[in-house]
N, C-alpha and C positions, 0 to 999 in steps of 0.2 A: 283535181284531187289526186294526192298521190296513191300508187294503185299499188294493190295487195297480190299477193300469189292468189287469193281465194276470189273466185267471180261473185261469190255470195255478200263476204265482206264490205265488195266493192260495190253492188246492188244497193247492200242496205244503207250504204253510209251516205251513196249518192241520194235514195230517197230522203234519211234524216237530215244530209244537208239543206235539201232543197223544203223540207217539213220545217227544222227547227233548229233554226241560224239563231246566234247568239244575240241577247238584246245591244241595240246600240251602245249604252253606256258601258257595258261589256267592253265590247268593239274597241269604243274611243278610249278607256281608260286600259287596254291591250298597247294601244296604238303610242300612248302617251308616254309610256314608262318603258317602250321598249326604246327610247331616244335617249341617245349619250348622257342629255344635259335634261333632266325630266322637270318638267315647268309643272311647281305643287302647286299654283293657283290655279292653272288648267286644271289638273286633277282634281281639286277640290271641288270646281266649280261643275265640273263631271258628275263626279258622285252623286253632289246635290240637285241636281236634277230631275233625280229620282226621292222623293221624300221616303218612300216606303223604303226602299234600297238604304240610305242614310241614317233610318232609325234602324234596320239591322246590324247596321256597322255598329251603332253605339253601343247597341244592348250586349252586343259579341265582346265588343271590347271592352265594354264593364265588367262583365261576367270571370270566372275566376279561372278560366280558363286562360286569359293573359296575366291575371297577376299583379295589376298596376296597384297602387297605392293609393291612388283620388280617383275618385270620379271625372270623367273624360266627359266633357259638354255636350265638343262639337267639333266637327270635322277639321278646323281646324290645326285643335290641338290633339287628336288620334294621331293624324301626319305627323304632328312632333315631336310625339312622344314613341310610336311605335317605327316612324319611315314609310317608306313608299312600299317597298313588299309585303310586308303582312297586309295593307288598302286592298292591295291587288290582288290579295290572293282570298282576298276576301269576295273583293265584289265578283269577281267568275267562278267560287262555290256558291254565290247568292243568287247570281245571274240564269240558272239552269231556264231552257225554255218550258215555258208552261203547255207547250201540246206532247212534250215526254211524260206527262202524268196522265195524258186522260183519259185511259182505258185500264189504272191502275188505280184502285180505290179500298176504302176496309182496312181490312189486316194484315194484307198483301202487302198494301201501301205502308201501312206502320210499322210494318217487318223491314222492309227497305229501308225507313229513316231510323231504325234504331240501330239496326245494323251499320250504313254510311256514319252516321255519328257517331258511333263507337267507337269505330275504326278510325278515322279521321280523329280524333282524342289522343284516342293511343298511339297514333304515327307521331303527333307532336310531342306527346312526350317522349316516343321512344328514340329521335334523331339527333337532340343534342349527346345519345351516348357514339354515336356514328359519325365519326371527323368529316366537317365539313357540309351535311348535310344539312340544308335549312328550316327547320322546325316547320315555317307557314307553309311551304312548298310540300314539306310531309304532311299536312296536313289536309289540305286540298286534296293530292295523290289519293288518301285513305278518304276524303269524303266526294271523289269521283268516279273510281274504279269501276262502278256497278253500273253508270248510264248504258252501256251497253245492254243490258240486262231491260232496261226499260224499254231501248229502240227496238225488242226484239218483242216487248208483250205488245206492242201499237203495230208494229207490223205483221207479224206472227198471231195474234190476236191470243185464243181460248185454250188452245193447246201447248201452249207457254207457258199459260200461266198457270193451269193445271200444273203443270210440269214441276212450276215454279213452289207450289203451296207442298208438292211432296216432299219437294229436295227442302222444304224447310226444315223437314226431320232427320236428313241427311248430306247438310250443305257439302260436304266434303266432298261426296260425290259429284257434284253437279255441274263442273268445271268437264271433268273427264268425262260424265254421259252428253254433255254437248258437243264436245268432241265426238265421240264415240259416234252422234247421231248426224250432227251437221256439220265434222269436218272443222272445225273451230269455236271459241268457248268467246263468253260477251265479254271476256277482258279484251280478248283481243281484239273485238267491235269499240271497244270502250278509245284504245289508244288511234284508232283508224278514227273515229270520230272526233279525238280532241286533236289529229294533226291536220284534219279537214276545216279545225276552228282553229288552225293556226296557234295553238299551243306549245312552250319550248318542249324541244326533241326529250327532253330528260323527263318530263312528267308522261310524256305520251307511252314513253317506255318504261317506265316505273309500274305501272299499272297491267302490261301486260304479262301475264302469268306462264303464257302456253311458252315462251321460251326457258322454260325449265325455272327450278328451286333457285332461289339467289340464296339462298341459308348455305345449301349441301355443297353450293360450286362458288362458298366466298365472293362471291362479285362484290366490289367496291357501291358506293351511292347509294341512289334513293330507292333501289329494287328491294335490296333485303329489309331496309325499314317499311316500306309496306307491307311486305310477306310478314313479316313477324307482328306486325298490326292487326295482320289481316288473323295471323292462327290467334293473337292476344283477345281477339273479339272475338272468336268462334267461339276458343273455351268459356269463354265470361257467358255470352248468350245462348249456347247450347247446350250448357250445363256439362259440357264434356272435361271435368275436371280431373280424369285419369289421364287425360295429355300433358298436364302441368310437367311432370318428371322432362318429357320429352321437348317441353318449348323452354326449360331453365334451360336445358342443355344446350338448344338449339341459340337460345337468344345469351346464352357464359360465350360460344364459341364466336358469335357475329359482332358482341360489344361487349362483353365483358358483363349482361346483367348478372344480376345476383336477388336471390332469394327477397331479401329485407328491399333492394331498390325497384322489384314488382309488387313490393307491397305497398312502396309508398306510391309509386302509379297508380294501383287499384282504388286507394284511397278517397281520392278526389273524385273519381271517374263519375262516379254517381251523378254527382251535381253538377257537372262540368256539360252531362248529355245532357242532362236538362235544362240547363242553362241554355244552351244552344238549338236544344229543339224548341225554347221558350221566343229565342232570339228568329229563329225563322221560320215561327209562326208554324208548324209541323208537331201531327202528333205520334206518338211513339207507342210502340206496341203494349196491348194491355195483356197480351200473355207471357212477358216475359218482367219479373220481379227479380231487376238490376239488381235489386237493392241486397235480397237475400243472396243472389247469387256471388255477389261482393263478398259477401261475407261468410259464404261456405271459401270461398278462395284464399283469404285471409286466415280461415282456419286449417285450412290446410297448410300453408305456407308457415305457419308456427309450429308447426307438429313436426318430431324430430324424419319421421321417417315419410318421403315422398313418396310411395307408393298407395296408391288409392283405390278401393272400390267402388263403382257407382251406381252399379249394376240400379241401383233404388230413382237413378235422378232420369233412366229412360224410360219413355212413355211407351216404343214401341222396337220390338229387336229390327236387329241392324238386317238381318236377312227379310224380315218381312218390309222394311221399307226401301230395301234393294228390289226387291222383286218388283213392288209397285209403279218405284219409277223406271226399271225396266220394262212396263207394260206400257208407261205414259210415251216412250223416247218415238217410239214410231210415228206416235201422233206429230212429235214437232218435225218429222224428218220431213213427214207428208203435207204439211203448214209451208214449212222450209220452198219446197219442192212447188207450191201453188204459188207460193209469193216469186218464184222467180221465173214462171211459166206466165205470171201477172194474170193468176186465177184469183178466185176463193180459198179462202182456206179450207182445210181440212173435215170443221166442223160446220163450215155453212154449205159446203157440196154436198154433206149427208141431210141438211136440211132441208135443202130444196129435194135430193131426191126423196124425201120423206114428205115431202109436201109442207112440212111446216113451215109457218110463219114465222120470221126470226126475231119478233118482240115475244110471240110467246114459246118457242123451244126451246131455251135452258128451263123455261121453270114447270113447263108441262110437254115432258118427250113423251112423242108417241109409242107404246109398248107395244110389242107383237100379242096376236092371240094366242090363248093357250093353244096346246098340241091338240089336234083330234084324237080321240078315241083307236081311233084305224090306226093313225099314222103312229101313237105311242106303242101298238101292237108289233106291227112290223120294227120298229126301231128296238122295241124288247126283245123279239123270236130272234132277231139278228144278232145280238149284245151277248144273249144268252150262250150262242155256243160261241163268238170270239172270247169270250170270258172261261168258258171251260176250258179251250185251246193254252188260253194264256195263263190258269191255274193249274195245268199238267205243267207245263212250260218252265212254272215259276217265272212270269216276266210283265211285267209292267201293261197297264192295260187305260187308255185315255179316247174318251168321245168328246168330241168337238160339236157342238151343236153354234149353226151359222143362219144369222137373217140376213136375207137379204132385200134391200128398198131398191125401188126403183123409183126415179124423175115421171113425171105425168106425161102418158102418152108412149111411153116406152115398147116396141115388141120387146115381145115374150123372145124373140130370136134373137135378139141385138143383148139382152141380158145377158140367155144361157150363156150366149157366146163369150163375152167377159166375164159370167163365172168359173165358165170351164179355162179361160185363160189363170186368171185369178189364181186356182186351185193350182195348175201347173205351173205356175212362177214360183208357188210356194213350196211345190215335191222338190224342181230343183236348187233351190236355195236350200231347206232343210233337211232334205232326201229322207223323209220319215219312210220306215219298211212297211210293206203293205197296208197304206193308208186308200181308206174303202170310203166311199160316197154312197150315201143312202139321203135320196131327195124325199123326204115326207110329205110335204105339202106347195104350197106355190111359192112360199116366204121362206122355208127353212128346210136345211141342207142339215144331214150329220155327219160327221167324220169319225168314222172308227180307226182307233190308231193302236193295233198292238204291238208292246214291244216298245213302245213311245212312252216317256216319262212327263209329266208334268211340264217341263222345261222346255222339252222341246215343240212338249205340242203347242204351249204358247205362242215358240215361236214360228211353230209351223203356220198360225191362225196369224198372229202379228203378220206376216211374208203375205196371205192372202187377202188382208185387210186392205193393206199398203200397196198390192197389185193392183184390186180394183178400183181404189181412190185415184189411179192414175188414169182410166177410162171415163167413159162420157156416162155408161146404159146399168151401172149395179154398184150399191153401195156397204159394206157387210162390217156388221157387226157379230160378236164371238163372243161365246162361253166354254169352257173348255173344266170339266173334272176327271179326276185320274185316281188309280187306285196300284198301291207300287206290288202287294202280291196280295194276287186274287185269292181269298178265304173257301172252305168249305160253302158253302149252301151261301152264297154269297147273290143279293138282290142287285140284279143291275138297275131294279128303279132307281137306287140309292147314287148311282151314276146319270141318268138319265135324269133326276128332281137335281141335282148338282150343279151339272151345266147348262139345264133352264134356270135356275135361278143365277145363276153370275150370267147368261144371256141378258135377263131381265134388269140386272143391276148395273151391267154395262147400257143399258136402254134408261135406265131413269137417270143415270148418270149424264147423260148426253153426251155420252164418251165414245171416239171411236177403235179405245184401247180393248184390250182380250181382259176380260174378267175369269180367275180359275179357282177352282179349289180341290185338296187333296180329301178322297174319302178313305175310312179307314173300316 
């Protein structure tokens, strides 16, 4: 296998190798066409081998996505009428191994195929404007790119794909906080896995993203025609149609598009995904209506003046699902980190330390008990003057309230002891100022943090979660509320009912992310 700078990359790609090698007829019709002199009765008789394999070829190449004028029987006459490349580049988009789907299922899964087929649409249309590029190859490129993405929910498991359902609200991010979190993003798992299946060098590299923009740095080939596929499918699916000004511009400078020549792209698009998601037998997301979105783009695209608001087409502001998935990123770091320690993941180590059963802990987590009486006293008497402190002060005032589980059988000494590490992994990583420990009860810890914002105490709790997921004897989950300037006659119940309940929400969520909120 050819090796990567990243020992992670190289982990994963040797497991999915060894998981999920490409089917034989894959294989032989790779093998067949990559010869000087490529023998179509081989190939043919290749194909058909596969029945199911052979009726998607037909229905692909009926469908109006190629364009042909008759009806295409049989294998054939496909060969003779389209050639050997488009066969090919068919049957290894058709070929994907069926154990890359089996821990992705629902909406998740519908989101993925509508998204790949999109994109894959728009790459073929958008390469004959790019000299020399070849439309099937673009289109392949644009409905491969994301496998990566898949080898990481089967590896990586629950804390992915959480990851994965947020970033749906903000895909743009999602490239940069895998980065951010594991050091490299799934395109670049993507292109490591198609040169492990022995794919030419130009599609392996087409697909990977992390070596910068091919738009802003002109690169030549099939880089930029997927990039501009890839933004042509964002805004069409995510309703982000205040990017339009920004992708004429980007797609007048790469090829010369023009206004009128993305509207006849959009056109077809419709039927062309369905066609294809009809062709391989895949369904496509029921939350997203192509069809109207088609056509807010076309209306925009007729209106003299490119400037747009859309402020009406998002469901949730960009900061509130920033935040979220910065709460989700520590969970894949600490997933990341278990897969290549060749543990559990993240979310099954807090299981077992919880004792749960892992058929039934996602859909009935264990909740902590309410606070004692005593223990909400002393956690008040305490709150009460940090809070005076930090309304003379005028300064920022956040409680972190922490459970923690332990594995069966555990001392109580082998805990403390990685709590008390836990907490000091996380002073020095976020160096919050005078952050105070007040133990309430045998399960839950508080963290008084004045002078600490929302943000950081997040991350102060994210650093301590992440600490002790890396030990054997405690496992912590956070709730964390903040209040940015302390009022007159101000209740710290209203902080203390705050972050028990995002405690609680992070606990039915079966999350081992920091749940927070701001009081006011």
């Amino acid at each position: 296998m050819p090796q990567t700078a990243n020992p992670a990359i190289d982990k994963l790609v040797t497991q999915a190798g060894n998981l999920y090698s490409l089917p034989s007829v894959a294989v032989e019709v790779l093998q067949l066409t990559e010869q000087q002199d490529v023998d179509v009765k081989q190939l043919r008789d290749a194909i058909g081998r596969d029945p199911a394999l052979s009726a998607k070829l037909l229905r692909v190449v009926n469908s109006s996505l190629f364009g042909l004028s008759g009806e295409v029987a049989d294998l054939n006459q496909a060969l003779a009428l389209l050639g050997v490349e488009p066969l090919k580049v068919l049957v290894l988009g058709f070929s994907l191994p069926d154990g890359l789907f089996a821990r992705m299922a629902g909406e998740p899964l519908k989101r993925y195929w509508t998204t790949s087929l999109t994109r894959a649409v728009c790459a073929k249309s958008l390469a004959p404007r790019f000299g020399g590029v070849s439309p099937d190859v673009a289109f392949l490129a644009g409905l491969l790119r994301d496998i990566g993405m898949l080898v990481m929910v089967q590896q990586l498991g629950e804390p992915y794909l959480r990851f994965l359902t947020l970033a749906a609200d903000a895909p743009e991010e999602l490239t940069e906080l895998e980065r951010q979190s594991l050091g490299f993003d799934h395109t670049q798992l993507t292109a490591s896995l198609l040169r492990e299946w022995k794919l030419p060098e130009a599609l392996c590299g087409a697909v990977d993203f992390a070596a910068g923009d091919p738009l802003a740095t002109g690169d030549p080939g099939l880089r930029p025609v997927v990039m501009l596929a890839e933004r042509l499918s964002r805004l069409v699916l995510d309703r982000r149609l205040d990017a339009l000004p920004d992708l004429l511009e980007l797609g007048h400078a790469a090829c010369g598009l023009t206004k009128q020549q993305l509207n006849d792209m959009l056109e077809p698009l419709q039927q062309q995904v369905d066609q294809l998601a009809a062709a391989m037998a895949v369904e496509l997301s029921d939350e997203i209506n192509l069809e109207q979105l088609i056509a807010d783009a076309h209306r925009l695209l007729s209106t003299a003046s490119e400037q747009y608001v859309c402020d009406e087409l998002t469901a949730r502001s960009d900061d509130e699902v920033a935040e979220a998935l910065l709460a989700e990123t520590h969970e894949v770091r600490l997933a990341m980190r278990s897969f290549l320690r060749g543990r559990a993941a993240a979310g099954e180590l807090l299981q077992r330390a919880e004792g749960a059963h892992p058929a039934r802990a996602h859909s009935a987590p264990k909740q902590p008990a309410d606070m004692s009486a005593t223990a909400r006293a002393r956690l008040r008497d305490t709150l009460d003057k940090v809070a005076a402190r930090c309304r003379i002060e005028r300064r920022e005032l956040s409680v972190a309230l922490l459970h923690t589980a332990r594995p069966p059988r555990t001392e109580s000494a082998d805990a403390e002891r990685e709590l008390r590490q836990a907490l000091a992994a996380a002073q020095d990583r976020t160096q919050p100022e005078h952050a105070t420990r007040l133990t309430l009860d045998e399960v839950r810890v508080a963290i008084l943090m004045p002078g600490v914002d929302r943000r950081d105490a997040v991350a102060y709790c994210n650093a301590a979660v992440e600490a002790a997921a890396l030990g054997e004897h405690v496992r912590l989950r956070a709730g964390v509320a903040s209040v940015t300037l302390v009022p007159n006659r101000f209740e710290v119940d209203r902080l203390i009912d705050g972050a028990a309940g995002c405690l609680n929400g992070a606990q039915v969520a079966g999350s081992t992310s920091v749940k927070s909120i701001e009081v006011y």
